[in-house]
N, C-alpha and C positions, 0 to 999 in steps of 0.2 A: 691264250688270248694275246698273251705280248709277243708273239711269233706273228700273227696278225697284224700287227699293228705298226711294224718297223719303221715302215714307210710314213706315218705321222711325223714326226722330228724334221724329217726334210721340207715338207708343207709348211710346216709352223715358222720354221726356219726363214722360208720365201717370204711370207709373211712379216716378217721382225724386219726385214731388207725393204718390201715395198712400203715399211712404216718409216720407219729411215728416210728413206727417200722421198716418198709424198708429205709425209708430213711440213715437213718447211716450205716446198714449193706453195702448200695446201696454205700456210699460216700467211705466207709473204704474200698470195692471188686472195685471198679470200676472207683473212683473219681468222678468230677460233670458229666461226659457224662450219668456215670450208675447213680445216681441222675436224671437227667436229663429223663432218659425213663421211671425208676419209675415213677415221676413226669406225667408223659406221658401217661403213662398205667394206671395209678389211675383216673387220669383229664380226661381220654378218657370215663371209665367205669361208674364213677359218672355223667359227661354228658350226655350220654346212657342210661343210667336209669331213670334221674332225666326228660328228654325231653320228653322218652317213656312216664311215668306218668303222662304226662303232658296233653299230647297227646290224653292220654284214658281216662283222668278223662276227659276232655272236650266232649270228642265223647260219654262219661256215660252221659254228661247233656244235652248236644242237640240230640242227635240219639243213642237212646240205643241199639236200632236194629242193627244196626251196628258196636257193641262192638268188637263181636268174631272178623271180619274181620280186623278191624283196628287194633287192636289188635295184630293178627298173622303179619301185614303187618308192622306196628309199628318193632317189632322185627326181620322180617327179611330183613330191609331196615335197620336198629342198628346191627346186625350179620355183613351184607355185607360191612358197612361201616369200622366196625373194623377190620374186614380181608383187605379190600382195603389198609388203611392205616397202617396194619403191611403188606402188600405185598410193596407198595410205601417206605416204611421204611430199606424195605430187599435188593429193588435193589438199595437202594440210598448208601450202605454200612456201615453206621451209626452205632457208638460203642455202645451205646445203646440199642441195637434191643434186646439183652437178658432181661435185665431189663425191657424194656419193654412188653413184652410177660410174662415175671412173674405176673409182676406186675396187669396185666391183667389179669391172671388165678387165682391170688391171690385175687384181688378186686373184681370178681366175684362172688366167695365163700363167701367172708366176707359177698357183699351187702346180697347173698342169704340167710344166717345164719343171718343175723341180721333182712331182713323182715322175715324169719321164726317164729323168735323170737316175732317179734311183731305180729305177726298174731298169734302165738298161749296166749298172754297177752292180747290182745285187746279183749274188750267186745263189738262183735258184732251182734246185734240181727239178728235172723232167720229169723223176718217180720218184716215188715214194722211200725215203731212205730209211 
C-alpha cells in the first residue's frame, strides 16, 4: 500500500504552502471567519484527495479490475460532496463562503501542480520489475 501512495507527501506538502500563504492574506481581507473558510477549503480538498488515494490504492491491491470504475466513482462521490457542503455553506450565510471557494479552486491547482510534478520526477517503470 505505501508503494501506492508516494505521491501523498507532495499534495499535502502543496497544501502546508497554500496555508502559509493564504492564511494571512485570508486574516489581514477578512479577519478569523476568512481564516476560518481558508482553513475550510484547504482541509476540505486535502481530505478529498488524500481519502480518494486511499481508496484506489486499496481497490489497486485487491480488485484491479475494478480500478476505472471506482475510480470515476471515487471522484464523483468527492466532486458531489464538495458542492454539497459549499451549497450547505451558502444557504447557512456564513462570512466565509468566499474564502472558502478560493481556497478550494486554489488547493486544487496546487494539489494538481504538485502530483504533476511528482509524476513527471518519479521513476516509474513501464513493466513490471
Amino acid at each position: 500500500m505505501r508503494k501506492r501512495l508516494q505521491h501523498l507527501p507532495a499534495g499535502l506538502i502543496a497544501m502546508a504552502v497554500v496555508l502559509v500563504v493564504t492564511v494571512p492574506i485570508a486574516l489581514w481581507r477578512d479577519g478569523w471567519v476568512g481564516v476560518a473558510g481558508d482553513l475550510a477549503g484547504v482541509g476540505l480538498v486535502a481530505a478529498s484527495y488524500s481519502v480518494s488515494s486511499l481508496i484506489i490504492a486499496a481497490t489497486d491491491l485487491k480488485a484491479r479490475q475494478l480500478l476505472m470504475p471506482v475510480a470515476l466513482a471515487t471522484y464523483i462521490v468527492k466532486f458531489t460532496i464538495i458542492g454539497l457542503a459549499m451549497w450547505v455553506v451558502a444557504s447557512a450565510g456564513w462570512g466565509g463562503l468566499r474564502w472558502l471557494g478560493a481556497a478550494v479552486i486554489i488547493a486544487v491547482v496546487a494539489w494538481m501542480a504538485a502530483h504533476s510534478v511528482w509524476v513527471w520526477r518519479a521513476k516509474i517503470p513501464y513493466v513490471e520489475v
